[in-house]
Each structure stands twice: as C-alpha cells, then as structure tokens.
N, C-alpha and C positions, 0 to 999 in steps of 0.2 A: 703567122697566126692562121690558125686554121677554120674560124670564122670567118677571114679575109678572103680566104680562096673560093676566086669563083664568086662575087657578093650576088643574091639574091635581090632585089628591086629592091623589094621592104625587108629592113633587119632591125629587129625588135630585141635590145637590153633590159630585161628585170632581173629581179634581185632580192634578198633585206636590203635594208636601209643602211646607208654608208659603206658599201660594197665594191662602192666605187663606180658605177652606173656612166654616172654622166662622164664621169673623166674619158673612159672606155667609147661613150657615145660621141662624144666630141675628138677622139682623137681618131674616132673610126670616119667620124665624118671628112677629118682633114684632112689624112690619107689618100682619101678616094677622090676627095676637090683634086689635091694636088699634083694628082693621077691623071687629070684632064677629062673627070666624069662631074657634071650637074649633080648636085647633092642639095636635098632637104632634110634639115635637122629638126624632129618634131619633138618639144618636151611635153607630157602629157604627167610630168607631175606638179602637182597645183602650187608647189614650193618650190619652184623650177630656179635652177643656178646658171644655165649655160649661158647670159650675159654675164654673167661675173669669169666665168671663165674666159671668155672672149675679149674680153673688156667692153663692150659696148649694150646698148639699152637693145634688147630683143623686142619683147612684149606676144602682144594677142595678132598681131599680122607679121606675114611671112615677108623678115628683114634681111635685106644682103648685109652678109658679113664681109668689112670692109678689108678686112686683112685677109683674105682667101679668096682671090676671084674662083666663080663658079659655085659657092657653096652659100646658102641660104636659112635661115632659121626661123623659126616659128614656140613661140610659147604659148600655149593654151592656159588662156587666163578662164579660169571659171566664172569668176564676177562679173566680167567685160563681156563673155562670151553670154551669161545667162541673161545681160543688160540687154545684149541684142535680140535675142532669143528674144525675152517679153516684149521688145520694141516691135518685131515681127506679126506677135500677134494683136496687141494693144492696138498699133499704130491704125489700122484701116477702118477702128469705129469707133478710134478717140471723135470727138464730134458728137457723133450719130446715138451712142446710150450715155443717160445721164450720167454724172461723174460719181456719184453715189457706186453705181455698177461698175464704173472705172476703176475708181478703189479696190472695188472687193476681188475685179478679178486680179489686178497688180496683187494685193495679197496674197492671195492661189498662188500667182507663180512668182512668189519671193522665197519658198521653201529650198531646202537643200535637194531636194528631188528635181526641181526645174535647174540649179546649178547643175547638178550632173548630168544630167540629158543636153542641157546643152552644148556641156562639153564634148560627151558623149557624139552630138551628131556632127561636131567640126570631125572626130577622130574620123569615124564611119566613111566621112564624105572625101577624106585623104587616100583610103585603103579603099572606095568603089565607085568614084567619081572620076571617072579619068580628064575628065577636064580643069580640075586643080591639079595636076602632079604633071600633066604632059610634057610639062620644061625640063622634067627630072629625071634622071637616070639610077640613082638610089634614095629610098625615104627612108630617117634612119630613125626611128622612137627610140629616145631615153624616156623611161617608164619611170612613175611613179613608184613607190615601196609596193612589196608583193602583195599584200592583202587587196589594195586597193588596184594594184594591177590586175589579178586574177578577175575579178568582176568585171575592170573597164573590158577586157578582151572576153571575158561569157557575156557580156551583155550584150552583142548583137544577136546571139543565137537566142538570148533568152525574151528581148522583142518583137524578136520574128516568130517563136512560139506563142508568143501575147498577142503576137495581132492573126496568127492562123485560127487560135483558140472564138477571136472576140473580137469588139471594134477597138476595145481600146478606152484610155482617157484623154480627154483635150486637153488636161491642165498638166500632161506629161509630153505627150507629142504634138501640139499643137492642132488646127483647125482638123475638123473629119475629113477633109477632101484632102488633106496631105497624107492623110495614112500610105496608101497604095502606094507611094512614090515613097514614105518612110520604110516600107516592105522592100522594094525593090534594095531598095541602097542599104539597109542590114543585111539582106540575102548577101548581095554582093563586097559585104565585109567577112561575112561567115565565110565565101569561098577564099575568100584571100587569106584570113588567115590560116586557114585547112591543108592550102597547097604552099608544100613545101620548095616548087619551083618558084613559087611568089614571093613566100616569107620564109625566113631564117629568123628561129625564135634562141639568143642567146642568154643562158641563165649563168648570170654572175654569182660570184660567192666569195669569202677569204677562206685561207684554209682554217677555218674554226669548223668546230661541231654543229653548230647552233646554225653556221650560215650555211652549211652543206646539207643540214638536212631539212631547213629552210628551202630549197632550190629544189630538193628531192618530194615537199609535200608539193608545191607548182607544178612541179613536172606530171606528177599525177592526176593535178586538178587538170588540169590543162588540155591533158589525155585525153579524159574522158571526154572534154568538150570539146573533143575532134582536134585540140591542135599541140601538136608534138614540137618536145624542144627539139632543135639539131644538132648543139654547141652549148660547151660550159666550159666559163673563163674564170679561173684564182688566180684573183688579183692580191697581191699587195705581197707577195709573198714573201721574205726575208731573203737576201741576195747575201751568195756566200762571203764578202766582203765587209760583212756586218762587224764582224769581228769574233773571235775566237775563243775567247778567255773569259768572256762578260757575260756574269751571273743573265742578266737578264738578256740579252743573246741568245743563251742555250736553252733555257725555260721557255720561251718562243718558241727556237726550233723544234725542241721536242712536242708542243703540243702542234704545232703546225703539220710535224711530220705522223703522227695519229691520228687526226682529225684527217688527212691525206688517206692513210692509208684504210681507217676504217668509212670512208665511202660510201654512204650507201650503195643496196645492187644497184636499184634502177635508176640509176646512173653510169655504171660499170661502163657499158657499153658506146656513150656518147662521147665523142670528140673534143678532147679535153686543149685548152691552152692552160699555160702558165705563166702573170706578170707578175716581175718581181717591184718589191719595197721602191720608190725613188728616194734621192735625197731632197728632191724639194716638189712642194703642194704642185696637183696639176691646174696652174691658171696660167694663159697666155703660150702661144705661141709654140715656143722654144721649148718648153714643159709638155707639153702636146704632142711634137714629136719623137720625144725621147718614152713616153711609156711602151712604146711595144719593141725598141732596143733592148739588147740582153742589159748585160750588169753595166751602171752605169757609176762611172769611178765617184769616188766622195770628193768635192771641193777641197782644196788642202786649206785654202782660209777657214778659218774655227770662225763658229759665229759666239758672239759673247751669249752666254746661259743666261738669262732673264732672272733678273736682283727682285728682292723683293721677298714678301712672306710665301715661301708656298706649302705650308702647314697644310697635311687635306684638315678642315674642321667642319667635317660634315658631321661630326658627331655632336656640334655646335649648333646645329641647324635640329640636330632630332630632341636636343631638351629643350631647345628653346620649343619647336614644334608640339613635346610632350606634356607642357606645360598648361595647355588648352584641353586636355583631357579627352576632345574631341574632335571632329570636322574632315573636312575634304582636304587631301593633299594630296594633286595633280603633276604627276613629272611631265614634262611637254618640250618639243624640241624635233630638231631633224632627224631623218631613220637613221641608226647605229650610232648613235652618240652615248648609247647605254642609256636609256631612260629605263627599262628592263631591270637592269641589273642596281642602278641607284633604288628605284622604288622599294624593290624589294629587301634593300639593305635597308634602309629610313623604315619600312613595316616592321620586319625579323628584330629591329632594337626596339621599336613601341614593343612589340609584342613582349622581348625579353624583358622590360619595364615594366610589365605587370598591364598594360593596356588592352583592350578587346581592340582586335585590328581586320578587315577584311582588306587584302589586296587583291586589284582586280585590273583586267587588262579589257580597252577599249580597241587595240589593234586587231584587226581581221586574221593576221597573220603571226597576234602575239600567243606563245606557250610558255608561260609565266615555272611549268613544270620542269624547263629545260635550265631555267637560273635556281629556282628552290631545290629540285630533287625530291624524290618521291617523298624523304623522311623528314620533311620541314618539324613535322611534330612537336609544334608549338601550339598546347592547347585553347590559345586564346586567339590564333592567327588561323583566319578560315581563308579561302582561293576562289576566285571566280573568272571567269573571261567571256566577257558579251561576243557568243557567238551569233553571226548575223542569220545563218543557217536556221538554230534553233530561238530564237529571236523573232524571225519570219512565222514560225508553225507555231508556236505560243499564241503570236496577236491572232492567229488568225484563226485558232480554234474560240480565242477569247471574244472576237469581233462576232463569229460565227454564231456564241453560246449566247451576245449580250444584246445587241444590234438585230443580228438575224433572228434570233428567238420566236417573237412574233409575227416573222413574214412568213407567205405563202411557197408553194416550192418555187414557182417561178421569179421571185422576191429573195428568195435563197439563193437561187443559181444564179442570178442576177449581183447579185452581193459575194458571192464566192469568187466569181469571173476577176469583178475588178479587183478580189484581195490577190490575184496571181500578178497582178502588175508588176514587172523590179521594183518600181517606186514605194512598195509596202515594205522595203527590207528597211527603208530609212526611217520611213514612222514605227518598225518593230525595234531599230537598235536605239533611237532616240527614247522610247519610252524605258526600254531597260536601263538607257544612262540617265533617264529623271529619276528611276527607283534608287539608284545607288547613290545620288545626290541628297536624295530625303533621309537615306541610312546612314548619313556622316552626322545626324542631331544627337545621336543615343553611343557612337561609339568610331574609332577611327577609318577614314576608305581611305586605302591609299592606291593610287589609279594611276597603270603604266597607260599614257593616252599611246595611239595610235601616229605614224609621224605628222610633219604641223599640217599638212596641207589636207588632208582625210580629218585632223580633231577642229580647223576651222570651218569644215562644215556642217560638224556635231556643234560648235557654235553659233553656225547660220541658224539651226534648226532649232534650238535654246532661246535663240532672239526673235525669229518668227513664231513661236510659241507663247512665248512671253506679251507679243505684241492682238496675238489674236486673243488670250486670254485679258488685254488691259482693252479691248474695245469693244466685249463683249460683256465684263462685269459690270452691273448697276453701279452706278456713283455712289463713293461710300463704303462699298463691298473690302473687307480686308481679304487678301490673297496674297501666296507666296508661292514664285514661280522657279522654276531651277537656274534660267539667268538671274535671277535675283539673289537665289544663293551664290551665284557663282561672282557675283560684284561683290559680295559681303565679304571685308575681306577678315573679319574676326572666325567665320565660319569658312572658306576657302583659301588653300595657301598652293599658291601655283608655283611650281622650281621649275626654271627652264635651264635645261642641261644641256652643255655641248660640248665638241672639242676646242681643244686649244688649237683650233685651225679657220683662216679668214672665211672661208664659205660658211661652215658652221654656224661661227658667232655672226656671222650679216645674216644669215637665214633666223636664229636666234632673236635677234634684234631687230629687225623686222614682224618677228611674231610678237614679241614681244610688245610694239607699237601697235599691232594689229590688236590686242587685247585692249589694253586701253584707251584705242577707242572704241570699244565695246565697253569700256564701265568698269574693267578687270585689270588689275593692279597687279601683277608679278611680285611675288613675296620675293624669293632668293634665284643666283644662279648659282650652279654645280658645274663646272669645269670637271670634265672626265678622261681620265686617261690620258694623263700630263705626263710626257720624258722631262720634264725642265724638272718636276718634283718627284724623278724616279734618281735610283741610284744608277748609272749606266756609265761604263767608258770606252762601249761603243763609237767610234766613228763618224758612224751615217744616224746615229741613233741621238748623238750629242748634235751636229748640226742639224736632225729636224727638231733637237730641242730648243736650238738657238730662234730656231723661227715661230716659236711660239709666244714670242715677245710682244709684238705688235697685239694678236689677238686677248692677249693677256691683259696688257694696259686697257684697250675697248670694253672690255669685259666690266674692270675696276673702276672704268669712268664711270658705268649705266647703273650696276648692283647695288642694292641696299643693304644688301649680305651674299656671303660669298662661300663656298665650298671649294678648295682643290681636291683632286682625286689624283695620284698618282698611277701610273701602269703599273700593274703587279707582274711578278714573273706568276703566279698560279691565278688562272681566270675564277673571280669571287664568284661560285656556286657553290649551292649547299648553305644551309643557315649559317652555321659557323664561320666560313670564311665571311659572309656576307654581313653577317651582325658586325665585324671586326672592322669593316667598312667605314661604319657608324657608330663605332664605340672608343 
C-alpha cells in the first residue's frame, strides 16, 4: 500500500460515510503494532466503532488493546469529554458564587458548541502537545464523516484567527488566562497538519461517483486551508472472483469501472491504492489482517441465506407516512448507509401522491442534487440543504440588522467580533433546522440528517434550547419548541436506516436508545442494500449474504415496522428509479 510506505507520525483517514474508514484505520494501526512500532489509534467520530472492531470497551481514555502489544486506542467521547471540559471550569468556584450563578453558568456550557470545543481541544493537544503522544511512534485518526471532518481539521486555524482578531469567548475556550496557551497549542496543530513530513492525510472513497467526487470537494476544502491530501484508497472494490455470469456482478463492475475511470482531475495526480471486496465484515483480528491482502479466496462452506420475509415494503412505510398529510420525516443513521438515497425515494413518491414535499439535507457534506438529478421536476417537491457556510452569513447579517441596530459603532464592532467565533456556525445551522421543523405543520420535510454522531448534536442543541426556553417563560406561558416537535410523534416520524451489517445495526441501535432517552420514539427501520433480498449467484456475494442473518434477526426483534431494501444492479438516482424505490 502505498500510504503505508514510509508512515508519517500522524496519518489521518476521511471520507463519506461507510467508505470504510475505520476498517482501513484499524488495520493500519495493526500492521504497524505488529511491525514492532508504538501506535495510537484516535477516533474522532462521535459514533466511533473501533471497540466493536476490536472486541473490547475503548472509550474517552487512551486503552491498551489487549490483543496487539504495543498499540493503543483512544475514543473521543464528546459528552464525557465536554463533562470534563465544564468540570474544569465550574470546579474552582463551585463554593465561592451562589448556586443560582452556578446554574446559569452550567447552562452556557451544556450547548453543542462547548461539546465540540471540547472535543476539539483533546484532538488539538494530540497533534501539538508532545507530552501526550511521546510513547508513540505513529497517531492514527479515524475521522469522523467528511462534513464534520472538514471543520474538525479547519477549526484550529480558524481559532487562532479568532483569538489574533480578539480576546475571544469564555463560554467557548474557557477562563481568559488560558487563551495564550489555547493560541499556542491551535498554532501548533495548524503546523502539524500543514506539513506533510508530519501528516499523511489519506482520502478514502468506493469506486462510486458520489464517493469520488465526495473526496474530490475535501480535497479542495482542505487545500485551501493549507493542508493537502497525499493518498487515496478505493476500498471495497469487487475482486475478479466475484463471479462472472451474475447479473448483478457485472452491473457493479461496470459502474465501478466508470466511476474509476471518470475521476475527477484534482485527484488525477495523487497516489492511488486499491482494496478489494472481502468476504467477511472487518471485526477482529483475523479480518484485520487480510484487508490489504490481494483477492482473497471465498470460503467453500455456503452460509445458509437468511429465511424469512425479505419483501423491501418501503412502499408500506410511505402510505402509511402519506396518510398524515403532513409532518417531519427524518432518515437518521451511520454515514453510507443510504439515508440520501432512502429519503429522497420516501419524498419523490409523497410528491408523485399529489403531496407538497420539501426534501432537505442537514449533512455538511450532503448534495441531495447528486441522488435527485438536475431534473427532479416534480412540481410540488422543492430542495434545500442547510449549508453551514451560508447559515453563518445569514444569522449574522440578521443578528447584525436586529441586535446591533441600535448600538454605537464601538457596540457594533464589538458585537461583529464575537459573531466571527466558530461557535456561531452551531447557533446559525441550529436556527435553520428550527425553521424546517416549524414547516412540516402546513406541508411534508423530509430530512436526510447528517451521520448519528454530527445530528446528536443538532439534538444537544434542540434540548438546550428547549430547556432555556422552559426556564425563562412565565408560568402558564403556552410555547412550542422544536424538541417538542420532535417528541411529538403524530407530527415527527424518525426512520433509522442501516445495513444488514453488525456495526451498522449496533451503531443504529444505540442511536436509537440515544433518542429515547431524549423523549423521541423511532417510528420504522429501513434495512438498505440487502444481497439476502437481491437476486445474486455470486459466490462472495451469496456468503456476505448469508451473514446478514444475525443483523437481520436484531433488527426484527427492536422495529415496530420494517423496510427491506434490496441492492440494485442500477444505483436508484434520478426521480424515476427512486420513486420505484417506494412504490
């Protein structure tokens, strides 16, 4: 592999979502243990898997992995990390200001902006602290989905702009006497990620369109903020042993082999690997080692095919849905599981019903234009996507026009300053997703969220809104807040969609707990992109369908209702295939 040659200290895997990331990051880590190098494994997505791949409990502190001497892991828990965060600042004048003030400031920092900074400053202090990593010979980040990757790695540059600019806010970086020393340790994450002697930034992708030219907008963002990829790895790629004769075999290859070869340029030039397909999931060990082996043969034992109904009746799910005339219906789930591609099937059939539908995407890194096609031309189905970008320059010409109006200029500049903080990106996308919440009373939203770990913090921020809003109204006062819509479950229908694969449905089911105890009930799950309920006589294609067994049953024990999706051999884009989806 040719990421492997030569490893960099720090090597950084992003991607879309289900690209394969951690598999890649975990086998990269193994290799290099088993090399007889010191290795840290950092996941820095807030839905992090690499204990289940491991088999054992990671978490928020850096854990020896028991099965690899020399290699270490670390999971950046947002909640745990932001507990501590507040405990840092709280802790030295609990006592000393009445508890009134204690409150109010424990509220300040329960928002989603204090989660991410504080995750934000474990990352920071890994990449410019040498005194956590000195044990280490390579630090390997499995990254988060791309949207939310792209920010985590411009966010140093863009608080070290914020505190050149200004002093800053307390309820983001903590007490004023830590700024200087928060300065220094951003600086020296900007340089780290900039040189490329330090870091090796590898962009994953499959051979699809979608994920190649995913990896192509990063590469640009990235650029510009000084730090260039060096390496891109297509994973999953079909291995010539697939089989020969089988419809859906060849439907693969052929879009694999144009999506290959129409590439973007700005890529052309970088340092390509290619893994191929395996036949079983990467967890444990054994699995581990074999992904950066060439073709690896197919078990001759046949796994029995998974009994049972595997009707897809999603089309089941949209009359029942259409029924309601109205409301929010939120697809939610791990990156690449197709929430993209479901939503917009469930919108494209309300719409063909005769229903008024807005579909809208909550993903940083979601193009809702690349599943519909230019000519959706559905005139009752309109498009949207909360960009964070233009998101940010809205509130802050609105904050600017409503707030600043009547100040002075130094009241102005003063008020301008602190709206350049990052932390205004989260109260700008937070208000566009309360608008879209209020326009599901009069007519359908149907909302590709963002993957879980990025939409449970659009929930953090739903719940601390909700919470400041219920302690500030007079007794009495009727009000209705966007977490309230979002418990309602006659007005909110949440589908969590995955694959028929163990990480998936654990990651799945885990958010899925995570909602409910927030109040929010999970209408249906969508199983997406099933070989047990495709036609295939494939090989490698029938035994990774035999192992969809287990996640299958998991599935059926927790659902109140249920979708199969089968693999198609033509990827469902464009209204027509997509309506077909759901009809």
């Amino acid at each position: 592999m040719n990421f492997l040659t030569d490893p960099t200290r720090f090597l950084f895997f992003t991607g879309k979502g289900g690209v394969g990331k951690t598999s890649i990051a975990c086998a990269t880590a193994l290799q290099l243990a088993e090399a007889g190098r010191r290795v840290l494994l950092v996941s820095t997505d807030p839905a992090s898997n690499v204990g289940q791949v491991f088999g054992q409990p990671i978490g928020n502190t850096i854990t020896a992995v028991a099965s690899v001497p020399g290699l270490d892991a670390l999971e950046i828990d947002p909640e745990q990390a932001a507990a501590e965060y507040r405990e840092r600042i709280i802790g030295p004048v609990r006592g000393l200001l009445p508890e009134p003030e204690i409150v109010s400031i424990t509220e300040q920092l329960s928002g989603s902006c204090t989660t991410e900074i504080a995750s934000f400053n474990e990352f920071t202090g890994l990449l410019a602290d040498p005194s956590l990593i000195a044990d280490y010979d390579n630090v390997i980040f499995d990254t988060a989905p791309t949207g939310h990757t792209i920010r985590l790695l411009k966010l140093p540059g863009d608080w070290t702009g914020f505190l050149d600019a200004g002093k800053g806010d307390a309820s983001c970086l903590g007490p004023l006497s830590g700024l200087e020393k928060q300065r220094q340790l951003y600086s020296g994450a900007v340089e780290a990620l900039a040189d490329p002697s330090m870091t090796r930034l590898v962009l994953v992708a499959r051979a699809q369109t979608s994920s190649l030219a995913e990896i192509a907008r990063t590469a640009d963002e990235l650029t510009i903020a000084g730090i260039r990829p060096s390496n891109v790895v297509i994973n999953g790629v079909l291995p010539t042993n697939a089989g020969a004769n089988d419809c859906l075999v060849l439907a693969i290859r052929d879009r694999e082999r144009d999506a290959v070869a129409d590439m973007p340029v700005s890529l052309a030039g970088v340092p390509r690997d290619i893994i191929e397909l395996k036949p079983e999931n990467m967890v444990g060990l054994a699995a581990l080692r074999s992904l950066f082996e060439g073709t690896t043969p197919v078990p001759s034992e046949a796994i029995a095919a998974p009994q049972g109904d595997l009707v897809p009746t999603l089309d089941a799910l949209v009359d029942e849905l259409a029924a309601d005339g109205h409301g929010l219906i939120m697809c939610m789930g791990k990156g690449g599981v197709g929430k993209t591609t479901i939503a917009s099937a469930i919108a494209t059939r309300l719409a063909e019903l005769g229903h008024d539908v807005h579909l809208t995407t909550t993903d940083p890194a979601g193009h809702l234009e690349n599943t519909m096609g230019d000519g959706y031309g559905l005139p009752s189905l309109s498009m949207s996507r909360v960009d964070p970008q233009r998101a940010v320059k809205e509130y802050r010409e609105h904050v600017m026009a409503t707030k600043g109006k009547n100040l002075d200029d130094a009241g102005k500049a003063l008020l301008a300053e602190d709206l350049m903080s990052p932390c205004t990106e989260e109260v700008a996308v937070f208000e566009q997703f309360s608008r879209l919440v209020n326009e599901a009373r009069r007519k359908f939203v149907v909302m590709d969220t963002a993957p879980t770990g990025h939409t449970l913090l659009l929930m953090d921020a739903a719940g601390s809104y909700h919470r400041e809003i219920e302690r500030n109204m007079p007794t009495g006062t009727l009000y209705t807040t966007p977490m309230m819509r979002l418990q309602d479950p006659d007005y909110t229908k949440i589908l969590l969609v995955t694959l028929p694969e163990t990480t998936p449905v654990l990651e799945a089911s885990i958010l899925e707990d995570d909602l409910k105890r927030a109040g929010i009930q999970p209408w249906a799950w969508v199983i997406n992109q099933s070989l047990a309920a495709a036609a295939t006589t494939s090989p490698l294609l029938r035994h990774r369908a035999g192992q969809e067994q287990g996640p299958l049953d998991a599935v059926r024990a927790r659902a109140r209702r249920l979708a199969i999706v089968p693999l198609l051999q033509e990827e469902p884009t464009g209204p027509k295939r997509l309506a077909m989806l759901a009809s």
